[in-house]
N, C-alpha and C positions, 0 to 999 in steps of 0.2 A: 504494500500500500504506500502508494507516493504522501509526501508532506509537502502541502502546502501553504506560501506564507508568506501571501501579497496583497499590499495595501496601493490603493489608486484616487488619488484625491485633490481635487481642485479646491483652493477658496485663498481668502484675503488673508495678509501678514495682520496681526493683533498688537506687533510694534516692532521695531526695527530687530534685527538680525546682531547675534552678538557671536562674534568668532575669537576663537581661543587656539592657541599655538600648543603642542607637545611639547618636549624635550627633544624626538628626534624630530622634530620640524613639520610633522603632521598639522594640518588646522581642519577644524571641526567649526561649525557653522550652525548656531541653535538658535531655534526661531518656533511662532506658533503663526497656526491655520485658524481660522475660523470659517467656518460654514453653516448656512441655514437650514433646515428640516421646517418642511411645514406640516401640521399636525392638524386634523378639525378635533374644533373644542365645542361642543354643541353644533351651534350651526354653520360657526364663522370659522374661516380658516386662521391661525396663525404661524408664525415662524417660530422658532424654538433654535436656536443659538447651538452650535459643538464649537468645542476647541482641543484644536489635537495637536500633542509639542511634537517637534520634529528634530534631526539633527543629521547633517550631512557634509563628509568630509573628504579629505583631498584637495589638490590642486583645484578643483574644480566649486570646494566650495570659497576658495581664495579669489577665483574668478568670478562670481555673482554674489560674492557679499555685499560689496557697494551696492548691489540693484536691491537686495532684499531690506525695503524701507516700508515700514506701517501704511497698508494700504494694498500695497504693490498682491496682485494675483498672479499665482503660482498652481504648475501641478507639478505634483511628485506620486512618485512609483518608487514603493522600498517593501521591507517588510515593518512585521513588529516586532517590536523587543523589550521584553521587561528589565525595566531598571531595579536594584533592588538596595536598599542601606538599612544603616540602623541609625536610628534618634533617639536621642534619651533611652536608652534601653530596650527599646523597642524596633522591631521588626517593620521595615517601609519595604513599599514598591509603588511603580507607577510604571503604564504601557506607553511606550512610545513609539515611534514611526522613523524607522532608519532607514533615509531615505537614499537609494544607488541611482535616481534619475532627476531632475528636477527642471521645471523649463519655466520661464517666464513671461507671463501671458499678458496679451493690453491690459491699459489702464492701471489706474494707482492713485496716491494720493492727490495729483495733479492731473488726471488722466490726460496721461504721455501712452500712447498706444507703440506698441513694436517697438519699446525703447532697449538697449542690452543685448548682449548677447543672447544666442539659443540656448539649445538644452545645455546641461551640462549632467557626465554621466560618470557615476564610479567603474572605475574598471575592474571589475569579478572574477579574470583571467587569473590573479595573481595571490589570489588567496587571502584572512585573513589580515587587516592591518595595508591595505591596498590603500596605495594615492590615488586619485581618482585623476581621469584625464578629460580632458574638455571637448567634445563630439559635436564639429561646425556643421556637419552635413544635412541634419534640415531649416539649417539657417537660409543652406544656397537654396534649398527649393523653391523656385516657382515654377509657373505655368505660363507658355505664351499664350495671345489670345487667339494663335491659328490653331483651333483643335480640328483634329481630321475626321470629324462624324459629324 
């Protein structure tokens, strides 16, 4: 039986992006999503708020730190991963979202559309503790407008 354990989630930054450096020169890129759910509540529809923290690292989260500012929409593709410590003597955990894909979508605080680079993607070839490298290739995509149909 395969295991599966992929998360896929579009929404807006809840405040700017905070990047942190290793000792061996890794950085790591932590930030939160917000997204709506709407729910009916009797008769009326409303929205009902998530927030899911994320964290994404490599080269690549060194390359779209600058663009992750409160506001700015994003999708990421990672898995989940529970965090786990202790406080005051007690046992914590929290789920998060370690994210290997990240691209940056219109709009933001200023709605600036197609501002920043493309996706940017960890690279999974290399095992464990991998840098992540920065994938321009559907930045160049387009389309001319002579389609042949």
């Amino acid at each position: 039986m395969a295991l599966i354990n992929t998360v896929v989630l579009v929404g807006h930054l809840t405040r700017d992006a905070e990047i942190r450096y290793f000792n061996n020169g890794n950085a790591i890129v932590k930030f939160s999503i917000a997204q709506n759910r709407r729910k009916k509540v009797g008769e009326t529809w409303q929205d009902e708020a998530m927030f899911f923290d994320i964290s994404f690292g490599g080269k690549g989260a060194e390359a779209v730190n600058k663009y992750l500012i409160k506001g700015k929409q994003v999708a990421v593709q990672g898995e989940l991963r529970q965090d786990r410590w202790e406080q005051d003597g007690q046992s914590r955990s929290k789920v998060l979202i370690y994210a290997f894909e990240l691209q940056l979508l219109g709009g933001g605080p200023s709605g600036e559309r197609g501002s920043g680079p493309g996706p940017a993607r960890e690279n999974t070839n290399q095992g464990a503790g991998t840098e992540a490298t920065y994938d321009n290739a559907r930045q160049d995509d387009h389309f001319e407008d002579d389609i042949p149909f």
